[in-house]
C-alpha positions in Angstrom: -74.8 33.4 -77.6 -71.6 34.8 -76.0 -71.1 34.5 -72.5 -69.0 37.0 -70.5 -67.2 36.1 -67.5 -67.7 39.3 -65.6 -71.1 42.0 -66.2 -68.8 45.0 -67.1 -66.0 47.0 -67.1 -66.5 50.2 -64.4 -63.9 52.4 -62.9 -63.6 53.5 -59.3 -62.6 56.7 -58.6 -60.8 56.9 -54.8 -59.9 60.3 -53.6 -56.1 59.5 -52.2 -54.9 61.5 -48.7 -51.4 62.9 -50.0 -48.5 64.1 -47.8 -45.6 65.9 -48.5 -43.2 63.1 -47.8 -40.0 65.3 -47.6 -39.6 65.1 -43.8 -39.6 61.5 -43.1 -36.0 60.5 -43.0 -36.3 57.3 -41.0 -38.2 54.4 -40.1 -39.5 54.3 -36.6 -39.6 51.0 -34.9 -42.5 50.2 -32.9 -43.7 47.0 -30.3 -47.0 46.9 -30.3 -49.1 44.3 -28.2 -50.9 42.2 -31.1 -54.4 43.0 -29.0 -54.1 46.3 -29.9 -54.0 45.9 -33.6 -57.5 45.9 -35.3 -58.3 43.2 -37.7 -57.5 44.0 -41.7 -60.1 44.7 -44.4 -60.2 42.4 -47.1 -61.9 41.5 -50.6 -63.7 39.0 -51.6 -62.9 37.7 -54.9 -65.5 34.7 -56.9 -63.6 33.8 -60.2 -66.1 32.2 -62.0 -65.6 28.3 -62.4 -62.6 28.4 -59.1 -62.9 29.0 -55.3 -63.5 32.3 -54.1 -60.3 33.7 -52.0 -60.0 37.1 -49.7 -57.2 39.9 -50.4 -55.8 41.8 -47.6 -56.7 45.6 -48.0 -53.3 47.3 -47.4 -51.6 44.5 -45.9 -48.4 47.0 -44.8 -50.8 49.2 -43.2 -51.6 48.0 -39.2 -54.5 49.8 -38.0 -54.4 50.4 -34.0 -57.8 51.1 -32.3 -58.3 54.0 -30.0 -61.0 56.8 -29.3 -61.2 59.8 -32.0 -58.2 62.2 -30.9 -56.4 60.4 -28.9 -52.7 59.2 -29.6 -50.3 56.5 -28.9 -48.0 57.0 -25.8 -44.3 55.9 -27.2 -41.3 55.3 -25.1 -38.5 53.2 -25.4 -39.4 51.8 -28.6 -43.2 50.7 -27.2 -46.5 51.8 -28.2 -49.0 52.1 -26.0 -52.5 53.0 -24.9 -55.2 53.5 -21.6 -57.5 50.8 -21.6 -59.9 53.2 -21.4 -59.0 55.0 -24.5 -59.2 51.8 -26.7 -61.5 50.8 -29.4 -62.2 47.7 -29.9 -63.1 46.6 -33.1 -66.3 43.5 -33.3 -66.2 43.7 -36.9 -64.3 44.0 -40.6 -65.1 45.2 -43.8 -65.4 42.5 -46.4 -65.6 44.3 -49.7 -67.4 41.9 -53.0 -64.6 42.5 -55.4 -66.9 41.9 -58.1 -68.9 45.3 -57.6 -67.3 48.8 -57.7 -69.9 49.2 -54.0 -67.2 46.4 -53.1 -64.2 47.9 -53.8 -65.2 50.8 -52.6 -66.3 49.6 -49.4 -62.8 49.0 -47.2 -62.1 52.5 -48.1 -65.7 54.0 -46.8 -65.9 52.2 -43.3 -68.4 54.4 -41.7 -71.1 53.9 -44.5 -70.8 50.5 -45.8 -72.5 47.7 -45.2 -70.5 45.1 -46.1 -69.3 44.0 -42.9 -68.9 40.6 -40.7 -68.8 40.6 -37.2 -66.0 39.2 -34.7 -67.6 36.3 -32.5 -65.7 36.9 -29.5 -65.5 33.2 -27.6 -65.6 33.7 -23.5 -62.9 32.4 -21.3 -62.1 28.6 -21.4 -64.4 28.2 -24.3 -62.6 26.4 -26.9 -63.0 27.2 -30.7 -64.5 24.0 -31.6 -66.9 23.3 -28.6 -68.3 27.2 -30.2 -69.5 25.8 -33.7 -69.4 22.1 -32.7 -71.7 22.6 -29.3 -74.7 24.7 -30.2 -73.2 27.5 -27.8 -75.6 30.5 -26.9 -73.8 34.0 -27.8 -74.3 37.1 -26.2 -76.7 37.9 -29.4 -79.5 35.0 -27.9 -78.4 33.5 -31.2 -77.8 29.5 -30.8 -75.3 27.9 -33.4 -77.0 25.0 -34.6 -75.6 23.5 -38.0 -72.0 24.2 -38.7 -69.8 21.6 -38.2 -65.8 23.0 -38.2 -63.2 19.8 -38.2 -59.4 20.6 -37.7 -57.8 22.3 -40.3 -61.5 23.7 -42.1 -63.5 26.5 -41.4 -67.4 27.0 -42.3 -68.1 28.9 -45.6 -71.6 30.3 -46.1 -74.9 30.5 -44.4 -75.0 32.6 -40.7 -72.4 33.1 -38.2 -73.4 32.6 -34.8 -74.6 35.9 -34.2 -76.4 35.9 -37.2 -74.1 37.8 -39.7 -73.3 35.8 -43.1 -70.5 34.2 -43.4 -68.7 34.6 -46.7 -68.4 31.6 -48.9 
């Protein structure tokens, strides 16, 4: 019997947004409050017999979350935005590298479903007292069994609100 270590080999076929790069001459250097930025999309990977790792999707791209048609103001080398006209993201993609749906998914926000959700912590709550404590979140969801020590993070089973957690 012959054992593979992956199912297949599949293609994935991306439709790439080209630009006529011809009248970019220059960089433009932008300060950005970090609480603007949204967070990355990423890939899981599971190599068979080793511990599963993420990838950052586009890691030189920063993503900035506002309302559909509305721009950044820039002056003086800042970038900014209305409260108001921000969106905030309470979730990233998390693509399964293994499955071309995976890959896919970072690129195909709006229709994917393989997502986690950011557990926001309220004021003055600290990170540990939220998976150590049993804390109710604003989902009615209780965490009850996760234990997160300094330096380690919990790997599988449900986020507080319910959401998996990647292992």
């Amino acid at each position: 019997m012959i054992r593979l270590s992956r199912a297949r080999e599949e293609t994935l076929a991306l439709t790439v947004y080209r630009e006529n790069t011809t009248g970019r001459t220059a960089r433009l250097q932008v300060n950005l409050a970090s609480g603007l930025l949204a967070p990355p999309h990423l890939l899981i990977h599971r190599p068979i017999g080793d511990q599963p790792y993420y990838e950052v999707v586009g890691p030189e791209i920063y993503r900035v979350g506002v309302q559909p048609g509305v721009a950044l103001t820039y002056s003086k080398g800042i970038a900014t935005a209305e409260e108001a006209r921000l969106k905030r993201f309470d979730y990233l993609v998390v693509g399964d590298a293994s499955s071309i749906d995976g890959l896919a998914a970072p690129y195909d926000e709006e229709e994917t479903d393989q997502v986690v959700h950011v557990e926001r912590l309220d004021a003055g709550l600290d990170l540990f007292e939220f998976v150590n404590g049993g804390v109710k979140t604003g989902h009615g969801a209780e965490q009850k069994s996760a234990t997160l020590d300094a330096g380690m993070r919990p790997a599988g089973g449900r986020s507080p609100s319910g959401g998996l957690i990647p292992a």
